[in-house]
C-alpha positions in Angstrom: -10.5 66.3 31.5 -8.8 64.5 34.2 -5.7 64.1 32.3 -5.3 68.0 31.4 -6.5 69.1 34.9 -3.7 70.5 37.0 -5.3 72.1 40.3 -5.6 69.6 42.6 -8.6 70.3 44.0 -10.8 69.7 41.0 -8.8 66.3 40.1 -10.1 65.5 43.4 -13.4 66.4 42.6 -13.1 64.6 39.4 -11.7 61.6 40.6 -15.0 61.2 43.1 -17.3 61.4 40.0 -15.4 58.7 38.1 -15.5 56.7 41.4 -19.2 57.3 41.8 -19.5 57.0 38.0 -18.1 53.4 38.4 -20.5 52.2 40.8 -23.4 53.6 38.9 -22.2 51.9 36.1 -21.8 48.3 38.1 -25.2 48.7 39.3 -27.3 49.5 36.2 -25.6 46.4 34.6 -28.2 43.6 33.3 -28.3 39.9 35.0 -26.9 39.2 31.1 -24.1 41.3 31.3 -24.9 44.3 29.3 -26.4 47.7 29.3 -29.9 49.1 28.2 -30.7 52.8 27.7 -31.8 52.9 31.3 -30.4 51.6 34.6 -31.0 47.9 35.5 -31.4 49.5 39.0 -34.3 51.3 38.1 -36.0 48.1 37.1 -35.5 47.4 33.3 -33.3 44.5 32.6 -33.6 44.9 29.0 -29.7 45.6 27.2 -28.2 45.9 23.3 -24.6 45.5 21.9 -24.6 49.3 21.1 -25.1 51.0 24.5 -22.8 48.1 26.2 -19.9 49.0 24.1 -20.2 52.6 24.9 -20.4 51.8 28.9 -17.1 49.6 28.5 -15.6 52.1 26.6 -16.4 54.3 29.6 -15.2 51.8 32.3 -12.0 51.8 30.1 -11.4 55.5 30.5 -11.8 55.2 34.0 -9.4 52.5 35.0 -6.7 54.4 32.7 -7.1 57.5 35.1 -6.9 55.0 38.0 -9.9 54.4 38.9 -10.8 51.2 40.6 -13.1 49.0 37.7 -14.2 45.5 39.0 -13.1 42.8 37.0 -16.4 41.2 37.5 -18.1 44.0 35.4 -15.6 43.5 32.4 -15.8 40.4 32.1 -19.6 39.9 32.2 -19.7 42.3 29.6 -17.6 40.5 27.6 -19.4 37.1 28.1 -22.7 39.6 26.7 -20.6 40.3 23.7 -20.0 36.7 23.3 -23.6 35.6 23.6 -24.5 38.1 20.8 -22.0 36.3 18.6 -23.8 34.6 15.6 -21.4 31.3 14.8 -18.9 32.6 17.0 -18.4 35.8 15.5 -18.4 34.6 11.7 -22.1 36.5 11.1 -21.2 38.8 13.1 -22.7 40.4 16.1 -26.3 41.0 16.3 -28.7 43.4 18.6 -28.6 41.9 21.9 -28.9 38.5 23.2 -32.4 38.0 21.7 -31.7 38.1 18.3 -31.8 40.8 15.7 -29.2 39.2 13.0 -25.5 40.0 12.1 -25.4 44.0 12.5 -21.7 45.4 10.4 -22.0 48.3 13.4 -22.4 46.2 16.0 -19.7 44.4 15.0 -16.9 46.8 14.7 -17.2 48.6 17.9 -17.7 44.6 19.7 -13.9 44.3 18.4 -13.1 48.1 19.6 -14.3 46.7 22.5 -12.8 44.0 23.2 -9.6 45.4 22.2 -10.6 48.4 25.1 -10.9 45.7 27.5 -7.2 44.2 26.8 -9.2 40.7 25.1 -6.8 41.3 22.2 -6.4 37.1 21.6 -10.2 37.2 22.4 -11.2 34.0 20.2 -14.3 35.7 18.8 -12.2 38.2 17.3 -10.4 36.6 14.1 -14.1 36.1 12.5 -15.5 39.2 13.6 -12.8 40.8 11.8 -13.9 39.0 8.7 -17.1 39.7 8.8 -16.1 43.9 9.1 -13.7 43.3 6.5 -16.6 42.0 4.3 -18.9 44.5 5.5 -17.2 47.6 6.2 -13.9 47.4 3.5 -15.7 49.3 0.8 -15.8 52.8 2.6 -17.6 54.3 -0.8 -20.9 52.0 0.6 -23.2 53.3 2.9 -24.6 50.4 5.4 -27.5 50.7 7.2 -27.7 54.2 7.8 -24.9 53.9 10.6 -22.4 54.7 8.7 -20.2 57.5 10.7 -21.0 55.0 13.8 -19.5 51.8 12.0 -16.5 53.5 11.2 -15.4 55.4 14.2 -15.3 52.0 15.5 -13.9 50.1 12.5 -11.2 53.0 12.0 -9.6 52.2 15.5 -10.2 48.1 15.1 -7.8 49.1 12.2 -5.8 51.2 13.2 -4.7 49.1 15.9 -4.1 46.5 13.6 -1.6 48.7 11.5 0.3 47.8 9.0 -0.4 47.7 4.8 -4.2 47.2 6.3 -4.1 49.8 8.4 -2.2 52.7 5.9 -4.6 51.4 2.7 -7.8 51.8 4.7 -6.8 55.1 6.2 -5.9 56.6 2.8 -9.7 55.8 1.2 -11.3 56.7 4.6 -9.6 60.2 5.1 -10.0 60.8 1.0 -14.1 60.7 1.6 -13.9 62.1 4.6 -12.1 65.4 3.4 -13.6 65.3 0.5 -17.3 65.9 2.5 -16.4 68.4 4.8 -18.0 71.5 4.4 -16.7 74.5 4.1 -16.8 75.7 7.2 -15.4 72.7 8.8 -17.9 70.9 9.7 -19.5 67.5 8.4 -23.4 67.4 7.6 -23.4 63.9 6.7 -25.6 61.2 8.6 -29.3 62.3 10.3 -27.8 62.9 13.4 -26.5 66.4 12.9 -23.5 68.7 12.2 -22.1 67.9 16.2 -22.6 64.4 16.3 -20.9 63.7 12.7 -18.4 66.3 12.7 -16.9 65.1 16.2 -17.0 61.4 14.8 -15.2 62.0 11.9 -12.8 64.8 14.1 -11.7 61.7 16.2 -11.3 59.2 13.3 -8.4 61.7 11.7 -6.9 62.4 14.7 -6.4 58.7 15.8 -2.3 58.7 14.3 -1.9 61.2 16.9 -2.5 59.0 20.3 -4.1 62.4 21.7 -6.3 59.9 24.0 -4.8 56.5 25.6 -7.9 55.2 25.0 -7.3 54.8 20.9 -3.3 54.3 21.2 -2.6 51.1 20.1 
């Protein structure tokens, strides 16, 4: 929104709430590191992998529109992600720091992450891949009943990647994915619903296009 906004006035406007949105953000961050599905503010200091990825990846967004992020956030975030690392990364990443075992998920958008948060030599990241590739490769198996979730994560961790990986991934991926859309363009997939799924997959086949800095490589 901020990037396509042109009266000046309502980037204003914007950039206070991604200001404000960033300090919320800062305080409802565990003594861990991570994020639960309410703030730590509030008095719960309980977090999982899931919803910190998703509040890094919103920290991200932010500091590519300018706004200020601390460093001190990212980077206990990213000491969460390490903590959640089973044999440094080699089984993978599980629920949140007290256990829960090697989630395929979890995993992929911990990578996406870290990739989000510029730890692209990260030395967790060589086995996590590993354990995706062993997990997630076979896009004809459905995991866990995350499917849609595992991939929009896995799809960027590759397409950043590029390469033979990337281009042999993306033709199997985009093959099911066309082949289950419904006829009215939308996907019914998953027990989320039509929104949820459709936007998911809408975002995975638009990723060669760089229509967000977030997923350019």
């Amino acid at each position: 929104m901020f990037g396509e906004e042109e009266d000046e006035s309502r980037r204003e406007d914007l950039i206070n709430v991604m200001t404000k949105a960033v300090q919320f953000c800062g305080q409802a961050q565990t003594k861990a590191g991570g994020w639960g599905y309410i703030s730590a503010k509030d008095g719960s200091d309980f977090d999982e992998g899931s919803t910190t990825i998703t509040q890094v990846q919103a920290l991200r967004g932010c500091k590519n529109a300018g706004i200020p992020v601390p460093k001190e956030i990212i980077d206990k975030a990213i000491a969460y992600i390490h903590r959640c690392s089973i044999q440094g990364g080699k089984d993978g990443i599980q629920y949140n720091i007290q256990g829960g075992g090697g989630r395929p998920p979890i995993s992929a958008a911990a990578i996406a992450c870290l990739f989000n948060a510029g730890e692209y030599d990260d030395k967790f990241v060589p086995n996590l891949l590993k354990y995706c590739d062993r997990n997630l490769g076979n896009v004809n198996h459905n995991n866990d009943g995350h499917w849609h979730y595992a991939h929009y994560y896995y799809a960027q961790v590759k397409f950043r990647q590029g390469g033979k990986e990337w281009e042999e991934y993306r033709n199997k991926l985009f093959k099911r994915l066309i082949s289950e859309a419904s006829s009215d363009g939308s996907w019914s997939q998953g027990y989320i619903g039509k929104v949820y799924t459709t936007s998911i997959n809408l975002t995975i086949l638009q990723l060669e296009h760089g229509s967000l800095p977030i997923y350019m490589r």
